[in-house]
C-alpha positions in Angstrom: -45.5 37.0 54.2 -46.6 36.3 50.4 -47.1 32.6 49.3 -44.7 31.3 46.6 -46.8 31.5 43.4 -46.1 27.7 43.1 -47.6 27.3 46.8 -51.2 28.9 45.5 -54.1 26.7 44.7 -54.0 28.4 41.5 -50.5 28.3 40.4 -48.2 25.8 38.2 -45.9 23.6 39.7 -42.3 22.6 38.8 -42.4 21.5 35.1 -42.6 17.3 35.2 -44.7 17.3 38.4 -48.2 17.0 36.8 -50.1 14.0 36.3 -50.3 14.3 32.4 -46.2 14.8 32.1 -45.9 12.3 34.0 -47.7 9.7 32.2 -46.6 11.2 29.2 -43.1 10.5 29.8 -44.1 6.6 31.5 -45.8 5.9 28.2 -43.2 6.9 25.6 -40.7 5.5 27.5 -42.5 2.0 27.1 -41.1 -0.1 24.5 -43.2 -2.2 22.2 -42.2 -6.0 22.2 -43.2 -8.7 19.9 -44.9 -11.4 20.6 -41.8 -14.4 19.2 -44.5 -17.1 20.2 -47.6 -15.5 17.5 -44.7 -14.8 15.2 -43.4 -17.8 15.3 -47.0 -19.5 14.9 -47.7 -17.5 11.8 -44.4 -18.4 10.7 -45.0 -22.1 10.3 -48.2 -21.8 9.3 -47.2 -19.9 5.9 -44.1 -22.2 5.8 -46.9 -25.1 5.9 -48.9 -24.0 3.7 -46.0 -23.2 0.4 -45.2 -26.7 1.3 -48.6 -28.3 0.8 -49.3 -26.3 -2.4 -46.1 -27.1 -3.6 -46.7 -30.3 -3.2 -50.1 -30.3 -4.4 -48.5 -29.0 -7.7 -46.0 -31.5 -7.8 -48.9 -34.3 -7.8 -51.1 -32.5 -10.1 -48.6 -31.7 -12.6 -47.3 -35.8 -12.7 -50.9 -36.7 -13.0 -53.6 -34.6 -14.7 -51.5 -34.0 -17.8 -51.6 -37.7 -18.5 -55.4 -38.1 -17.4 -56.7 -35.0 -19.5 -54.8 -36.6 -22.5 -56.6 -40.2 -21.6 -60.0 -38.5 -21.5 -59.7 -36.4 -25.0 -57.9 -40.0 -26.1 -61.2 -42.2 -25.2 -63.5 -39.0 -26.3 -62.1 -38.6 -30.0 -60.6 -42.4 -30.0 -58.1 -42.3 -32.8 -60.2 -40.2 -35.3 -58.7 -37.2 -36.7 -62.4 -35.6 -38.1 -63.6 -36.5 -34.4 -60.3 -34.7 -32.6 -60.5 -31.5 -34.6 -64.2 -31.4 -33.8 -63.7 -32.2 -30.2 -60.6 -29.7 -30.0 -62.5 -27.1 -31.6 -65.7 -27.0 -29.6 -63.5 -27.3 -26.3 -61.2 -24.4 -27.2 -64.3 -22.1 -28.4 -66.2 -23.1 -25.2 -63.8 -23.2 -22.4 -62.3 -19.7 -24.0 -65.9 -18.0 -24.3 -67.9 -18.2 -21.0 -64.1 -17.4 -18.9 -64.2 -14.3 -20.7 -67.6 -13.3 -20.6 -67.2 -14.2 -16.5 -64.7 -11.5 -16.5 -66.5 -9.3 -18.7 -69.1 -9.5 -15.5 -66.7 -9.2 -12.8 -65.5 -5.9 -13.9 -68.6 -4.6 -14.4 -69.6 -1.3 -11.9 -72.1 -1.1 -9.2 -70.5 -5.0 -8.3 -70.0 -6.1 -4.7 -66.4 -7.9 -4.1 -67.9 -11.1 -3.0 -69.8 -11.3 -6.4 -66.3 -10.1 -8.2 -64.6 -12.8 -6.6 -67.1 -15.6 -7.5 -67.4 -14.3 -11.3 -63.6 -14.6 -11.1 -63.7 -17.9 -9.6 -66.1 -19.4 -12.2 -63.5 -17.6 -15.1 -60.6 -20.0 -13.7 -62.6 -23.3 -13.1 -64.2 -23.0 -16.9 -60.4 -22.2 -18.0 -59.4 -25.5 -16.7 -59.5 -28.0 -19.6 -57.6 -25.5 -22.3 -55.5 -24.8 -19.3 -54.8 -28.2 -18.6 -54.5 -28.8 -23.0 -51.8 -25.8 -22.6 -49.9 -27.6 -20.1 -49.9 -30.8 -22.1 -48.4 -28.6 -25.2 -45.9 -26.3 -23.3 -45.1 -28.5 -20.4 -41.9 -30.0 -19.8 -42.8 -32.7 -17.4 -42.6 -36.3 -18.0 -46.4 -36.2 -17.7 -46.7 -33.5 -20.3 -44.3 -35.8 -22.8 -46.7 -38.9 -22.0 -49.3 -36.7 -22.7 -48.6 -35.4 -26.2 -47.9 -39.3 -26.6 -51.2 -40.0 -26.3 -53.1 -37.5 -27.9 -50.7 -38.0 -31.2 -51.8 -41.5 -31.2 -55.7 -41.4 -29.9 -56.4 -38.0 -30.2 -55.0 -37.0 -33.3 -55.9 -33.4 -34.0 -57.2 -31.7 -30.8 -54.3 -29.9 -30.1 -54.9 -27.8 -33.4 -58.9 -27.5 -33.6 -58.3 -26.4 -29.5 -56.0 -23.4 -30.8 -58.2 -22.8 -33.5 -61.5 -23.4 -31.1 -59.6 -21.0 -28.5 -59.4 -17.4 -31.2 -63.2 -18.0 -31.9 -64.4 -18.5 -28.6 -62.0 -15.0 -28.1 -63.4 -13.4 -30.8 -67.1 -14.3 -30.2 -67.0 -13.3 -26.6 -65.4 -9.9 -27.1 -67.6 -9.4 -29.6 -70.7 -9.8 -27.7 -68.8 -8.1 -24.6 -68.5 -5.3 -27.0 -72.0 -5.1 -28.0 -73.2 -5.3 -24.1 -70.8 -2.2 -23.5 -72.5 -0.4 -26.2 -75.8 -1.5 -25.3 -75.4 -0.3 -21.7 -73.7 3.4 -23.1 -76.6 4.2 -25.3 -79.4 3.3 -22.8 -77.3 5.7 -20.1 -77.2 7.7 -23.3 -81.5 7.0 -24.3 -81.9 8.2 -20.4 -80.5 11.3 -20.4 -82.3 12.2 -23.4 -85.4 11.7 -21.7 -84.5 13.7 -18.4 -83.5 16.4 -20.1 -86.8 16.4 -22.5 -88.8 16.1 -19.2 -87.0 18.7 -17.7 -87.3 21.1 -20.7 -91.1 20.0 -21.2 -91.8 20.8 -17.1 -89.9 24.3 -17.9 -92.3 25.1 -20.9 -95.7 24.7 -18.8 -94.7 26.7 -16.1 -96.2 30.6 -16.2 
């Protein structure tokens, strides 16, 4: 009497009985579920950590407003030749070397970690016309007690910093500019010389 084909070493069983459908089916119907107790972790901690920067802002904006006008207050000390000199040399020099850090950051062949410090040093030399900035556009009580003080002992410094901010623009872009061109034409001064070499190796074969 013949075998059923399904009885045969050889032959295929009833469709579901092998080992592959079979963990096929267990493993798609297994249902992915969250872990609440991670989530919940990593929900605090992001909650925590707006809360400390927001109040970090909070103290920085009632105190360094005041403070930076105190400083440039003591520094130019009621003299209006001193505060535009002051205000000038500050804009031009905390406007300059932040853009000539960027200039470097976004230069090719860079590694991130090197992008990322260039970009670092860019915001902490932006501080004092950033803090100046605050002082004139602020709205804070801090800013108010700020201009305060600079109209009285830094008379001034809020105009040679605008003025000192477009030169230090203009003088960094322009030597950005010049570095851009001076990089093109040496690429360019390069592949002069290849292709000469190449040409010259060209005429002294047979």
């Amino acid at each position: 009497m013949a075998q059923n084909a399904s009885d045969k070493p050889g032959g295929t069983g009833p469709p579901g009985d092998t080992p592959g459908e079979t963990s096929g089916n267990t493993s798609a119907g297994a249902r992915w579920r969250p872990n609440w107790r991670d989530l919940v972790q990593r929900l605090v901690g992001v909650v925590a950590v707006i809360v400390v920067v927001w109040l970090l802002y909070l103290f920085l904006s009632a105190f360094l407003p005041r403070w930076w006008a105190q400083v440039i207050g003591n520094a130019v000390d009621g003299s209006f030749s001193a505060g535009a000199w002051w205000g000038l040399v500050v804009g031009a020099v905390f406007t300059a070397v932040p853009v000539l850090f960027l200039a470097q950051a976004v230069l090719p062949r860079r590694s991130w970690p090197l992008r990322g410090a260039f970009v670092a040093l860019a915001a902490l030399f932006a501080v004092p016309n950033l803090l100046t900035l605050g002082i004139v556009l602020g709205t804070s009580a801090a800013s108010h007690a700020g201009e305060r003080i600079l109209d009285v002992d830094g008379p001034a410094f809020r105009g040679g910093s605008a003025w000192g901010a477009v030169l230090g623009g203009v003088v960094a872009l322009t030597l950005v500019t010049m570095g851009v061109l001076y990089r093109r034409r040496g690429v360019r001064l390069k592949e002069l010389r290849s292709s000469q070499s190449d040409q010259d190796r060209g005429r002294g074969q047979p």
